[in-house]
N, C-alpha and C positions, 0 to 999 in steps of 0.2 A: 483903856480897858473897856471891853462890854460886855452889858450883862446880857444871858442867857433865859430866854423863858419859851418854854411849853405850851403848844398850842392843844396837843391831842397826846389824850393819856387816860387810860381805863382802870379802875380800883374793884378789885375781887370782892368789896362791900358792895357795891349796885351793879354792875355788871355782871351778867355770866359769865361770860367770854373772858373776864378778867381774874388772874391768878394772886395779883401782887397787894398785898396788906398797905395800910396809911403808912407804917413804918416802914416797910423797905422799900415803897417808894420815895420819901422824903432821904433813907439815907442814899438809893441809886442816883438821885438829880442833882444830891449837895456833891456828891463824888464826883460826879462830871461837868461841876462848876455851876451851875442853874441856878439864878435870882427869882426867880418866879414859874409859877405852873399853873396852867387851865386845866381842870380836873373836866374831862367832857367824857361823862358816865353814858351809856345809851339810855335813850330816853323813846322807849315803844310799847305797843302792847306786849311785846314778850318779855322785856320789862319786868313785868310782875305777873305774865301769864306760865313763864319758865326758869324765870331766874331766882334770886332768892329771896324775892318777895312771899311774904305767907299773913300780911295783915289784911283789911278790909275792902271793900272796895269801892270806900268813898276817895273822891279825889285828893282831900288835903291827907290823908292818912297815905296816899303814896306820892306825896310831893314829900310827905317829910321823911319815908323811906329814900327817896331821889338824893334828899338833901343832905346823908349822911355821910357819904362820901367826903364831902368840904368840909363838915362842922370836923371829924377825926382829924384828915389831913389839917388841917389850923391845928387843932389842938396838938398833934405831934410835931407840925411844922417851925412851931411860934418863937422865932428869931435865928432863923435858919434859910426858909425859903418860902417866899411870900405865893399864897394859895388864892386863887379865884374858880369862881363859876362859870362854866361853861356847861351844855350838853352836842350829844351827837344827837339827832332825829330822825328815825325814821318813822313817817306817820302811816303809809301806807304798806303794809304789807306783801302785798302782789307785786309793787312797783319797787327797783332793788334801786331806791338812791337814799344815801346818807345825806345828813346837813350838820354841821356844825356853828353853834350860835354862842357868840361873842358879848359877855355885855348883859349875860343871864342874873338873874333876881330873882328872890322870893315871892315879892310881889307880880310878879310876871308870871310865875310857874302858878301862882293859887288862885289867878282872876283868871285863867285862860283855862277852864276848869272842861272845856271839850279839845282841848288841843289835839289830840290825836286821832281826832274824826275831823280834820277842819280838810278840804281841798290843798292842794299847795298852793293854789294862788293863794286863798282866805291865811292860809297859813305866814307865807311871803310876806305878804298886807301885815299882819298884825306884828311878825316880829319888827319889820323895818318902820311901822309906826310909833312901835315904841322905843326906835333908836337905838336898837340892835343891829348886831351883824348876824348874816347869813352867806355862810362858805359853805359849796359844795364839798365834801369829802370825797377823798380817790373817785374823783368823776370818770374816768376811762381805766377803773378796773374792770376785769372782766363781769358779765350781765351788770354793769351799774346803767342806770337810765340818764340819758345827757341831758339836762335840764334847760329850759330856756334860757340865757343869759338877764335881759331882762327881772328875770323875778330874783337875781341874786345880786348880792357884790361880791362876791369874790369863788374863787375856787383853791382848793388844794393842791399845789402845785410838787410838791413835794412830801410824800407819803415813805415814812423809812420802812415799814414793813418788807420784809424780804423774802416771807414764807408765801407769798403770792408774787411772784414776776412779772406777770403781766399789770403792774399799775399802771403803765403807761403815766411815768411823769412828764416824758417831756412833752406828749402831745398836750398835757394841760396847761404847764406852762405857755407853750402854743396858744391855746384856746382863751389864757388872760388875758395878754398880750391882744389877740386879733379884738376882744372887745371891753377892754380898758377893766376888767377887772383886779380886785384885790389878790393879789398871791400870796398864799401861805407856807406853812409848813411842819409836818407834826411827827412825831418819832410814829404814835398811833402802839404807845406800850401796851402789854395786855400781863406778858409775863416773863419771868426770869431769863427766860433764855432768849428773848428780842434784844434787841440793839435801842441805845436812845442816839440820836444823830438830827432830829427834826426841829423844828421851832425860829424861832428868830432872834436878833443879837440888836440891841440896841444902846444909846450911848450911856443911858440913864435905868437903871432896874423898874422896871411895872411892876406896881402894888397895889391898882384899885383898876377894877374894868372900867371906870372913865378912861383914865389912866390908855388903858389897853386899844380903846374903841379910836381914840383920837391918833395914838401911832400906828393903828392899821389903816385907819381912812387917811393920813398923813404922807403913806408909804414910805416913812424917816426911818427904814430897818435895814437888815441885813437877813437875806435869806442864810437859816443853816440847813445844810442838810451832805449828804456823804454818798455821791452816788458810786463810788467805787465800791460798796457794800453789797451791789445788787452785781455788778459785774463778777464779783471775789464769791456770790451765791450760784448765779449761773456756771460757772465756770469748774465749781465740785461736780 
């Protein structure tokens, strides 16, 4: 048997973009069998310049808006399906590329107190120093910027999203491949009416982003993902 876990998945508490409450997320994942979920909330200026931030704007007062996404899901989750940290990042604005980081802490989010003015190298630099991961998100969706391989480990290789077609997964899988990176996979939920179909299958359930960090640097998984979802969308 193998357990099921979440790499990409958005919670209607910090994200705009996101529709779906702590609870009906935890009860859609345990329904489709899922040991574990990466909660990777956005993490930008819009953020808290449009989303549903309305507190101050010292930094740790919106680290701990960021952070409530995880504390709810635990609490609703707890002996059910095991929750970690992750976020998506976009730091620059003008430039249209996601990141997803693997391996996210409190203490990372509160000392890094200019994160989303840093460059993306300086950015790069500091996640992978402090022993994180850094996965492109849907790298060859449409306007997404193709980031230098170098400054990453990995990319999204499988994006279940279906209400944009042009993800272009296979050319990323491609694009792992030609330069040895880490391949992912993430359903990328937002709301009820998505599909979960993304993440990866492995022998033993993750419960702690050590945990997490060492079976994707490992590549000991199982890609999921369901690309006849996007064929059965085209084809309406």
């Amino acid at each position: 048997m193998g357990f099921k876990t979440e790499l990409h998945c958005h919670s209607g508490v910090v994200s705009a973009c996101g529709h779906l409450s702590p609870e009906r997320i935890v009860e859609r994942y345990t329904e489709a069998g899922y040991t574990s979920l990466v909660i990777t909330d956005h993490l930008s200026r819009d953020t808290f310049n449009y989303g549903n931030y309305g507190g101050p704007c010292d930094w740790d007062a919106k680290v701990d808006f960021f952070l409530r996404s995880f504390d709810l899901l635990q609490k609703v989750a707890k002996g059910k399906l095991n929750i970690l940290q992750g976020m998506e990042v976009r730091i620059n604005k003008h430039a249209a590329a996601d990141y997803l980081v693997y391996g996210v802490t409190e203490e990372f989010l509160r000392s890094h107190t200019d994160l989303l003015s840093y460059h993306f190298r300086d950015f790069s630099a500091a996640v992978r120093e402090a022993g994180l991961l850094l996965i492109q998100a849907h790298p060859f969706r449409d306007h997404m910027v193709v980031t230098p391989p170098e400054l990453l480990d990995g990319v999204e290789i499988y994006n279940g999203t279906v209400k944009h077609p042009m993800f272009r997964n296979h050319i990323a899988e491609l694009w792992a491949k030609e330069y040895d990176l880490i391949p992912t996979s993430g359903s990328d939920l937002h709301h009820e009416g998505m599909f979960i179909s993304g993440g990866i299958e492995t022998d033993v359930p993750i419960t702690s982003n050590e945990q997490l960090l060492a079976v994707l640097r490992s590549r000991d998984y199982r890609i999921l993902r369901n690309d006849a979802l996007f064929a059965d969308h085209e084809a309406r």
